[in-house]
C-alpha positions in Angstrom: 0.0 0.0 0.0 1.4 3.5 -0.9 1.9 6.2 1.9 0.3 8.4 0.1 -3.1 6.2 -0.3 -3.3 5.6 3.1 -3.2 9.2 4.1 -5.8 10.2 1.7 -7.9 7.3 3.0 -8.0 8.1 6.3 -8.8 12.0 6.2 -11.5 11.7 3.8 -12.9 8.3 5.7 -11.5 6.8 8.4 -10.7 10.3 11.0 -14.6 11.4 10.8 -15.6 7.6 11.5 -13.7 7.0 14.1 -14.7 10.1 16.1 -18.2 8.7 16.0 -16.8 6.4 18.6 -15.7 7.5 22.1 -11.8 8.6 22.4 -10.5 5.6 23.8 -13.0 2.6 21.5 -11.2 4.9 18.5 -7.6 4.6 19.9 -8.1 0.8 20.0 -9.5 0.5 16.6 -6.7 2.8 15.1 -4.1 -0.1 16.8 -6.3 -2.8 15.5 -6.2 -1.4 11.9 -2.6 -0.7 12.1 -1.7 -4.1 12.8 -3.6 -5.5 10.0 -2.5 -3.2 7.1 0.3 -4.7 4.9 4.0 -2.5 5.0 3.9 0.8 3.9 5.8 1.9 0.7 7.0 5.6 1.7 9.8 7.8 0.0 13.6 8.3 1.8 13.6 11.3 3.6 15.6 14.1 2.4 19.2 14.1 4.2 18.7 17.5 5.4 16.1 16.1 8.0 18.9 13.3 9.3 19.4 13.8 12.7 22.2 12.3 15.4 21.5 12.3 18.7 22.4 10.0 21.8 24.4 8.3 19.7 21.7 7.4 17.5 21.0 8.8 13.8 17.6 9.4 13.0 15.9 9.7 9.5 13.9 12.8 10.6 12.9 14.3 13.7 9.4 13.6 13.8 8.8 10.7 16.3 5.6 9.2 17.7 5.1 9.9 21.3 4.6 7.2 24.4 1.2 6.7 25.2 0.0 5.2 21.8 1.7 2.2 21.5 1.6 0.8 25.2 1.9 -2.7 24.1 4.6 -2.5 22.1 1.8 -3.6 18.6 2.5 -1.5 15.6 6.2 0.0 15.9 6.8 -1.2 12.1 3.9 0.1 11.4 4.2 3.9 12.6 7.6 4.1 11.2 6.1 3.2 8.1 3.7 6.7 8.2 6.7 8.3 8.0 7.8 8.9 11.3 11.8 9.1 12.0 11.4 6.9 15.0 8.6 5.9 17.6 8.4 5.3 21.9 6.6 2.5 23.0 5.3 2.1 26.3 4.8 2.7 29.3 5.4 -0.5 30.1 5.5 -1.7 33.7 6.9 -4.9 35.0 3.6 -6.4 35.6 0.3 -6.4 33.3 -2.6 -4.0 34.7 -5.4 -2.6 33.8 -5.1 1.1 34.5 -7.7 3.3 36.3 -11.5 2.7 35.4 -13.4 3.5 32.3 -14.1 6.3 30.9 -10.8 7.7 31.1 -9.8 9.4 28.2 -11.6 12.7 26.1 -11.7 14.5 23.6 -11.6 18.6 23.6 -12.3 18.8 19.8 -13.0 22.6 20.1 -9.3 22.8 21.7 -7.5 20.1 20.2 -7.2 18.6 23.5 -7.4 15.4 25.3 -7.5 14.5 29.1 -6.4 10.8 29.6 -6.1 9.1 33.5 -5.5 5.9 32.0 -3.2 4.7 34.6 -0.1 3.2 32.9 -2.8 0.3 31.4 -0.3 -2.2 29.4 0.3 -6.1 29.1 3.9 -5.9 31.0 6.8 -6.2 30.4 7.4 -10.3 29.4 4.4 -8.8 26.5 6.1 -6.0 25.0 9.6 -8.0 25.3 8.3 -10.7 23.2 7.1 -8.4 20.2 10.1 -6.2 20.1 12.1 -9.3 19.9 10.2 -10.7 16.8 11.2 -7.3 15.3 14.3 -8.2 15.9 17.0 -7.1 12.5 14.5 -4.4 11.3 15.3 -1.2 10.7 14.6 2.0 12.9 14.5 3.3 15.9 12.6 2.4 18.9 12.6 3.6 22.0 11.0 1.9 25.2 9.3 3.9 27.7 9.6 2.3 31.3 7.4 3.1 34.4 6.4 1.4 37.4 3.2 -0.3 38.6 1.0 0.9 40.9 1.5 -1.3 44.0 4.8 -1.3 43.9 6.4 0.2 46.8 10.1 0.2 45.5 9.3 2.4 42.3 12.8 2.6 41.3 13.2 -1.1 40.8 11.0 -1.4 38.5 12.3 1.0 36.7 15.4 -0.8 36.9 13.6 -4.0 35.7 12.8 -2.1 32.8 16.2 -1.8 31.9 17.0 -5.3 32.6 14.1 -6.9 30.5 14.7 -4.2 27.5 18.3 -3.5 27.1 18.7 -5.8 23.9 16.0 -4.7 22.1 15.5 -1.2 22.8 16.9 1.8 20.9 16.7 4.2 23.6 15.0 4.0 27.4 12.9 6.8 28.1 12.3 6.7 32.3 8.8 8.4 33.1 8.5 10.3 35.9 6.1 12.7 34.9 2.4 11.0 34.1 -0.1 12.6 36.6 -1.8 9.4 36.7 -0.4 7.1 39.0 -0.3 7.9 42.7 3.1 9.0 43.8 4.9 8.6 40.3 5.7 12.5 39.9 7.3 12.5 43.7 10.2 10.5 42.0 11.2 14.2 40.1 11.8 15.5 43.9 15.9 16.3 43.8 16.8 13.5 46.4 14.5 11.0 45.3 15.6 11.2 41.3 19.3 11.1 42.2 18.5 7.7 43.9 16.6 6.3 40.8 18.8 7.5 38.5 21.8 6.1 40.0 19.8 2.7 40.1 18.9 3.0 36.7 22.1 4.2 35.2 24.2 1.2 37.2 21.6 -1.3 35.4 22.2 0.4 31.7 26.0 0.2 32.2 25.3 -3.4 33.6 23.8 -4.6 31.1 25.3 -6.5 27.6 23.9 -3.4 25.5 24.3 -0.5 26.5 21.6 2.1 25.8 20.9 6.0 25.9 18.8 6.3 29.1 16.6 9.6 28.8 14.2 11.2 31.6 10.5 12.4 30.4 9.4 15.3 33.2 6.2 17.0 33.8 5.2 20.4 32.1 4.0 21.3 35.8 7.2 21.7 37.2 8.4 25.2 39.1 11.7 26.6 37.7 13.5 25.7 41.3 12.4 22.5 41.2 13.8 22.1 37.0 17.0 23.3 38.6 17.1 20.2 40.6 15.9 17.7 37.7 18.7 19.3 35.2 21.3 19.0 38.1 20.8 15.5 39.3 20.7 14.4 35.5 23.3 16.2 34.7 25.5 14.5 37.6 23.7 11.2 37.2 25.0 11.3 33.2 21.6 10.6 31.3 21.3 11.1 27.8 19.0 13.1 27.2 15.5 14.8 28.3 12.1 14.6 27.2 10.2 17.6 27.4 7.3 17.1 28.6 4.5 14.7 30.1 0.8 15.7 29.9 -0.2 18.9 32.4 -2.5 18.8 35.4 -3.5 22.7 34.9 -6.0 23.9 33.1 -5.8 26.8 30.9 -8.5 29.4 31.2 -8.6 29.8 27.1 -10.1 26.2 27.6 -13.4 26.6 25.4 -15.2 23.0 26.7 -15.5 24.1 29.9 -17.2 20.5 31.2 -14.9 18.1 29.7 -11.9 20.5 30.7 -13.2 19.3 34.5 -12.4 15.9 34.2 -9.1 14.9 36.0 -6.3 13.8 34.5 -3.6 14.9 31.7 -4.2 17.4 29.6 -2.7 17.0 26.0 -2.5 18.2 22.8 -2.8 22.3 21.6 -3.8 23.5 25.0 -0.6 22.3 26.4 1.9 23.9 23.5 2.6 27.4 25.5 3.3 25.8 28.8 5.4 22.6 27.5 7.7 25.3 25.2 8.4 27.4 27.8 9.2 23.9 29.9 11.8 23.4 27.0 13.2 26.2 26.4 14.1 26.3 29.9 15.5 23.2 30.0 17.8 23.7 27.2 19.3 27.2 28.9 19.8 25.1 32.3 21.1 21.8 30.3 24.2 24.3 28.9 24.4 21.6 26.1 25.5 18.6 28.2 22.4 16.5 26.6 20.2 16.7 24.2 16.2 17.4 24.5 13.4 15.7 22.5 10.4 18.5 22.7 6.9 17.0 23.0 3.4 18.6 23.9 0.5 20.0 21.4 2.8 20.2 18.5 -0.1 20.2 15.6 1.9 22.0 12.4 4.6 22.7 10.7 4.9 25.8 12.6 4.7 24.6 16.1 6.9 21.7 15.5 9.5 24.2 14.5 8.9 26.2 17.7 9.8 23.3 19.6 13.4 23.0 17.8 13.8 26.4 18.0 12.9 26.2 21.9 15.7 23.6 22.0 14.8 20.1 20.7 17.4 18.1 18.6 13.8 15.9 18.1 10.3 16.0 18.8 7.6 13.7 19.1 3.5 14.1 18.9 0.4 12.0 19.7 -2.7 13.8 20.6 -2.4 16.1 16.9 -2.9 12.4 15.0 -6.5 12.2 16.5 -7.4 15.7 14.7 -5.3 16.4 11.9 -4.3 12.3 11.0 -1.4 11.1 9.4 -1.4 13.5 6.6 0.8 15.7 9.4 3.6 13.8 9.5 4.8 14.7 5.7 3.3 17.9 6.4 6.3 18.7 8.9 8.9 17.2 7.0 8.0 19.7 4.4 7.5 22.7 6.2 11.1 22.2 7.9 12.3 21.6 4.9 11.3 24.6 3.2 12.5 26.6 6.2 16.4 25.0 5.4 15.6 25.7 2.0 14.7 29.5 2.6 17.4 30.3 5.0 20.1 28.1 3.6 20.3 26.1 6.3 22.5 22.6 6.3 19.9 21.1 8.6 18.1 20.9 12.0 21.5 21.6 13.9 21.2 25.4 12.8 17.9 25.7 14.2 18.1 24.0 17.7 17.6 26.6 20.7 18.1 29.4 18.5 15.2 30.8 20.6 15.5 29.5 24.2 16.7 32.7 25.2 14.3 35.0 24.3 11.6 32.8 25.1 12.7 32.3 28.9 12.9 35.7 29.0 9.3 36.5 28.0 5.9 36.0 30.7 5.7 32.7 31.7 2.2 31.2 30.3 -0.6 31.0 32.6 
């Protein structure tokens, strides 16, 4: 099946069906139909979107975000769409079932979604066994690694993660940051961090491969308390940050007002102000030691190049796909290209955190 097919196919047909159905029926049929198409026949990128970071070189630096392919189902098949890598996960040690139904909506007037899923996934001895029948394909993969529930030593599971993943993941990214399971974000807390990054770095240097280990933090975070996070993974020698998780605010500009009261994360175009800032932030406190992957409401061309700008080497999106479909992806590629084009630019390199500056230096978003 051609790239291009698909993508006419599912604007015209498949996005307005599958909003007939409630956010998270649609999420599952969208995995379901993934699985079952045959490989996609897409064109080479142009070099100029080639990216290397964390040791890794990346065909362009649009990646899917965690969140959409817990279980670890249709890697192939996103890279296929055209993305220049993908995150699967969160996956935690042991199978469960996340927090009761419903849990996940749709803000159409704002682009937004609220999810409280609660880390649902099949486990780890799951998502190990389908990354391993991947095993010899091309691109890049990431695993996203969390910790159940129950658990009362968070950071070894985390550390199982690592374990269970090291031979078939590209990159590990540790989350910290979802609002959804009880205690999870108390892990970014200065003291706490150091301790799980020092477990979790000892397993990745333990283990036969070693892999870039990078830290996903919340959007919600004060700037005294990013000082810390940058500082302990700075010390601790992670890769790389991923900026950021869903938010637990809610912007007044919210125009569905009821849904907007549901708890949970908030994703999507609502959270693009706050999770930029978050970013650009980072990248003036990070001083270059790492590099940052920029994530949150990133639904154009335009936005995605705010987030490089801001100070991401990469970025990744999820909630746009349920509004704007696959028909984005290509839709970035060329609207950075034309940027490299207009300026003369050799690549992404020229572009990243060309901003941060000014941008911390403007009102913080409310």
């Amino acid at each position: 099946m051609s790239l291009r097919r698909l993508i006419g196919t599912f604007g015209g047909f498949a996005l307005p069906l599958l909003h007939r159905f409630d956010a998270e029926t649609a999420h599952g049929m969208t995995i379901a139909a993934l699985r079952a198409m045959p490989p996609l026949q897409g064109d080479p990128d142009d070099p100029l979107l080639g990216v290397d970071a964390f040791g890794l070189r990346f065909p362009n630096p649009i990646g899917m975000a965690a969140g959409f392919d817990k279980n670890a189902e249709v890697p192939d098949a996103l890279l296929g769409l055209g993305f220049g890598f993908t995150e699967v996960g969160t996956l935690t040690p042991l199978a469960q079932a996340g927090n009761p139904k419903p849990r996940m909506f749709r803000l159409p007037a704002d682009e937004g979604v609220i999810n409280r899923l609660g880390f649902n996934n099949e486990g780890h001895a799951a998502g190990l066994r389908r990354l391993k029948a991947r095993t010899g394909r091309a691109g890049v993969v990431g695993v996203n690694i969390g910790a159940n529930k129950d658990t009362a030593d968070k950071a070894a599971d985390y550390v199982l993660g690592i374990a269970a993943f090291a031979d078939v993941a590209s990159y590990f990214s540790v989350n910290v940051s979802s609002p959804n399971t009880p205690g999870l974000r108390d892990l970014q807390h200065e003291a706490a961090l150091d301790d799980l990054l020092a477990r979790v770095i000892e397993a990745r240097d333990a283990a036969r491969t070693r892999r870039p280990v990078l830290l996903k933090i919340a959007p919600d975070l004060s700037l005294g308390e990013l000082d810390g996070v940058v500082a302990v993974a700075r010390r601790r020698g992670v890769d790389g940050l991923i900026v950021s998780n869903t938010t637990i605010s809610r912007p007044p500009t919210l125009r569905d007002a009821t849904t907007a009261r549901e708890p949970g994360g908030l994703s999507g175009k609502p959270l693009f102000s706050l999770s930029t800032r978050m970013l650009a932030e980072t990248f003036v406190r990070a001083e270059g030691a790492f590099g940052l992957i920029g994530v949150g409401g990133i639904h154009s061309p335009h936005s995605a190049l705010a987030k490089i700008e801001a100070g991401a080497s990469l970025v990744q999106l999820y909630s746009a796909m349920v509004y704007r479909g696959p028909a984005l992806v290509p839709d970035i590629k060329a609207g950075l290209l034309a940027t490299f084009r207009r300026e003369k630019l050799p690549g992404i390199a020229a572009l990243v955190g060309r901003k941060a500056a000014a941008m911390c230096a403007e009102q913080s978003p409310g």
